[in-house]
N, C-alpha and C positions, 0 to 999 in steps of 0.2 A: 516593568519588564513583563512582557503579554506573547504568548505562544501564538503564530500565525496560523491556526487549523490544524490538520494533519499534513505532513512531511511526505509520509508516505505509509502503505500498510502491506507487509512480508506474510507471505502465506507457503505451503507446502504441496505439493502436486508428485505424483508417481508417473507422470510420463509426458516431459516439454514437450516433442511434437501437440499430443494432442491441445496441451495446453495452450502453444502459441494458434494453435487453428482458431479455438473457442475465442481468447482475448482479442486478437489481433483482428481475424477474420470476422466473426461473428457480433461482437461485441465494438468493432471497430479504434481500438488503442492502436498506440504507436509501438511495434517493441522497437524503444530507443537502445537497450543495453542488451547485450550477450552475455554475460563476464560469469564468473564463477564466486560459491559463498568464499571468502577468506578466509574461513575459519576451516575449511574444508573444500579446500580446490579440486573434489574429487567429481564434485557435486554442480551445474549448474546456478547461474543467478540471472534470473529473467528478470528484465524492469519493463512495465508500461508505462506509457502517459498522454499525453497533449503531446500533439506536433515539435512540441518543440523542447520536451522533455523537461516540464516544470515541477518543482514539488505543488504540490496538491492535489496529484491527478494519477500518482506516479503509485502501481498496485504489484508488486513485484515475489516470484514465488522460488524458493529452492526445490530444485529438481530431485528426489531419491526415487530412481528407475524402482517402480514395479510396486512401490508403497500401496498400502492400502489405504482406503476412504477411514478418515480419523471420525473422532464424533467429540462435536464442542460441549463445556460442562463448565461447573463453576471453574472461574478465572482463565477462563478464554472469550473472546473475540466471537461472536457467531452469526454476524450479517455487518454488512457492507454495504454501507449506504450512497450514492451516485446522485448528483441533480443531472436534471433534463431541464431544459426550457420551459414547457407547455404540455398541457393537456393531450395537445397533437402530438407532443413527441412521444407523452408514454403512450399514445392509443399505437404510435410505430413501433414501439418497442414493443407492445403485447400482441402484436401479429407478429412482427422478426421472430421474436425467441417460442412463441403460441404457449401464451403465461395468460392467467388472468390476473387484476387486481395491481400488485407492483411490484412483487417479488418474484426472483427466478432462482433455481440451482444450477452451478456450472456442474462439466462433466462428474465432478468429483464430490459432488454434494454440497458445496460452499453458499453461500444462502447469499444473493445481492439485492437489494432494494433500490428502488427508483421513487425521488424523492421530485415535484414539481418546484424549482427553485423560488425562495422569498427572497433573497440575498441580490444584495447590489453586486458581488464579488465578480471579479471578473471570468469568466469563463475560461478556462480547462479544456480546449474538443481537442480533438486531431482528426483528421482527413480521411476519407475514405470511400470510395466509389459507389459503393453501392447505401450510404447512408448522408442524406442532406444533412447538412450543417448544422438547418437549425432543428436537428432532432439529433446530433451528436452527445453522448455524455460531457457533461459539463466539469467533469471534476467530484473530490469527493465534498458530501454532508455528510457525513458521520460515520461511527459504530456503533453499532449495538452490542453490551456483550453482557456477560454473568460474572459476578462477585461474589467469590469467598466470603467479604466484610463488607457489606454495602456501607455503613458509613465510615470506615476507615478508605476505603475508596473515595467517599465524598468529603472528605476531609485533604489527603491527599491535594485532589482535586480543585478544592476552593483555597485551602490556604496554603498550598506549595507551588502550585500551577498556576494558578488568579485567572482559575475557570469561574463562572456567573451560574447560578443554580437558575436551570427554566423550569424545573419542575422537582417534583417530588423523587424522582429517577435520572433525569437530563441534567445537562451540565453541557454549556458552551464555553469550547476557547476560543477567543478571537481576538485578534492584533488589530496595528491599526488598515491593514490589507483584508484579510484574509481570515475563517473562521471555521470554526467544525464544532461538532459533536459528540457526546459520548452518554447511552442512555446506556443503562441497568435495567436487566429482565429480572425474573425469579430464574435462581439456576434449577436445573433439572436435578432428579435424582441420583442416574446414573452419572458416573464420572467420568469424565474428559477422556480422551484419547489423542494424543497429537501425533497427527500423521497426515496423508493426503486429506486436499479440501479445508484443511485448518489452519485459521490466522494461526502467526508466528509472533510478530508483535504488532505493534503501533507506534510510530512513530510520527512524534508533533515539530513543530517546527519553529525555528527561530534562526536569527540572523548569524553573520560570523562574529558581529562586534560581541553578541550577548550571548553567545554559545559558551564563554569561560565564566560566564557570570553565573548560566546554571550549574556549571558541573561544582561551583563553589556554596552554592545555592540547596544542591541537594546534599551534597557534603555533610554542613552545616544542621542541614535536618540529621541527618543520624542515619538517614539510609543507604545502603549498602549498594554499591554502585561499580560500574564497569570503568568509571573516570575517564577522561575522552579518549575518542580509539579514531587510529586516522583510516577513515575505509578509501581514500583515495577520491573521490567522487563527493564525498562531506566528511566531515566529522562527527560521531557518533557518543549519544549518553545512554550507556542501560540501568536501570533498574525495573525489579521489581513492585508495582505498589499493594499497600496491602490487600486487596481482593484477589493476587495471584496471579495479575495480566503485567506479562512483561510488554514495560514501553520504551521509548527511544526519545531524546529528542537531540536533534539532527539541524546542523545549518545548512545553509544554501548556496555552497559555493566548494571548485569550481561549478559545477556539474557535470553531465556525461560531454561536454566540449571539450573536455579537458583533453579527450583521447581524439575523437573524429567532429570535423564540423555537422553542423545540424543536420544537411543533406544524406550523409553519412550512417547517423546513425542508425544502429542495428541491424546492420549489411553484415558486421564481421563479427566475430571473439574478440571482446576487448580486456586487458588484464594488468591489474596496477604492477609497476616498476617491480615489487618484488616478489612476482611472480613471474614474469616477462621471461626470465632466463628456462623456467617450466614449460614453457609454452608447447614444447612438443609430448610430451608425456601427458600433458592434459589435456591436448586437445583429441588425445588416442581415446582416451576414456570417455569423452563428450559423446552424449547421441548426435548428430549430423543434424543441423535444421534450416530449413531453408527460409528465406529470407519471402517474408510474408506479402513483400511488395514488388517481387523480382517481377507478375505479371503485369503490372499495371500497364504499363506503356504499350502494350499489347493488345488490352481490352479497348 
């Protein structure tokens, strides 16, 4: 039982217009989903991805209007890692965003890396006019993040997850599809702040057949868990591991088709069943955003 990469990865932002300009715009992702967090429908829930709204590609943030810029610290998440194709795509990506080297900050400080792909896996893009194909982002490679317990992370990691140690700090998941990454920095001295710009969690990925087999799986370990939670869109496992980063791991179905066909998505506000009857009160509260592809037909 082998975890298929990263699922997806949740992060925090103080203001979804700007946010969907940078991802969708600038960066070129899909916004497939509109919908709001469940846990707090007060609040937006952005999802990106590939064209066609697959996990592995899929970087999605909660909206809290007006948040400030957080600051990552031990057991958080603090770069996000992206493959590209080729050399040519990062030389396009370091005039688009004018970065040198491979890393860039979005508006809100969140740290992204561009990795030149070694992996067979199949590619991750989505479409977008002003960016060729084959210099689209490809999906993710990894995270980087900082650990409270680095080998209780690495432990975690190798004998609960049946992650493969690449290095003295790295650690790959990979299934028989799909894979990712998870390195350990030295954490910084000052401490975390979660708020804008800061991973939320991480979540990995697995099937619907083996999705009851982990929530049985971590059970059994002894760690203290969210037990499955149906988010409408997949099925979700939280815990925390011991370094402090809260992770997910999440199957693959249905996904966002469940509500609009592919064409569809991220045209509207979409909102699981039992929310639906909320639908006007919350969509009072939502900032207004407009659909990032409404010119296309135009250009």
């Amino acid at each position: 039982m082998l975890l298929e990469g990263i699922h997806h990865i949740s992060a925090l932002t103080g203001d979804a217009a700007r946010n969907v300009d940078f991802y969708a715009r600038v960066l070129g992702l899909r916004l497939v989903a509109k919908t709001v967090n469940q846990d707090d429908p007060r609040v937006y829930h952005l999802f990106y991805a590939d064209e066609n709204g697959r996990p592995g590609a899929e970087m999605t943030f909660f909206e809290y209007p007006y948040a400030k810029p957080g600051r990552a610290g031990a057991g958080m998440v603090h770069t996000v890692q992206w493959r590209v194709a080729s050399e040519n795509a990062l030389a396009f990506w370091r005039e688009r965003l004018g970065f040198e080297g491979s890393a860039f900050a979005d508006p809100e400080g969140l740290t992204h890396d561009l990795v030149v792909s070694a992996v067979a896996d199949t590619p991750l893009a989505a479409e977008h006019p002003d960016i060729p194909a084959e210099y689209a982002l490809q999906g993710f490679e990894g995270v980087r993040a900082y650990s409270l317990d680095p080998d209780g992370s690495a432990r975690v990691l190798t004998e609960l997850m049946g992650a493969t140690r690449r290095d003295e700090r790295s650690f790959e998941l990979r299934g028989e599809t799909r894979g990712a990454t998870i390195t350990f920095d030295p954490a910084p001295e000052l401490p975390g702040r979660q708020s804008a710009g800061i991973v939320h969690h991480v979540a990995w990925h697995t099937t619907v057949a083996d999705h009851p087999r982990w929530a049985a799986r971590i059970a059994e370990a002894g760690i203290p868990n969210s037990g499955i939670v149906d988010r409408h869109y997949f099925k979700a496992i939280y815990f925390r591991e011991p370094g402090g980063i809260l992770y997910e791991i999440s199957d693959d179905a249905p996904g966002f088709t469940v509500d609009d066909p592919v064409e569809e998505l991220g045209r509207r506000i979409i909102l699981p069943p039992k929310l639906e009857g909320q639908r006007e009160q919350i969509e009072a509260r939502l900032t207004p955003l407009p659909d990032p592809r409404a010119d296309w037909a135009k250009a």
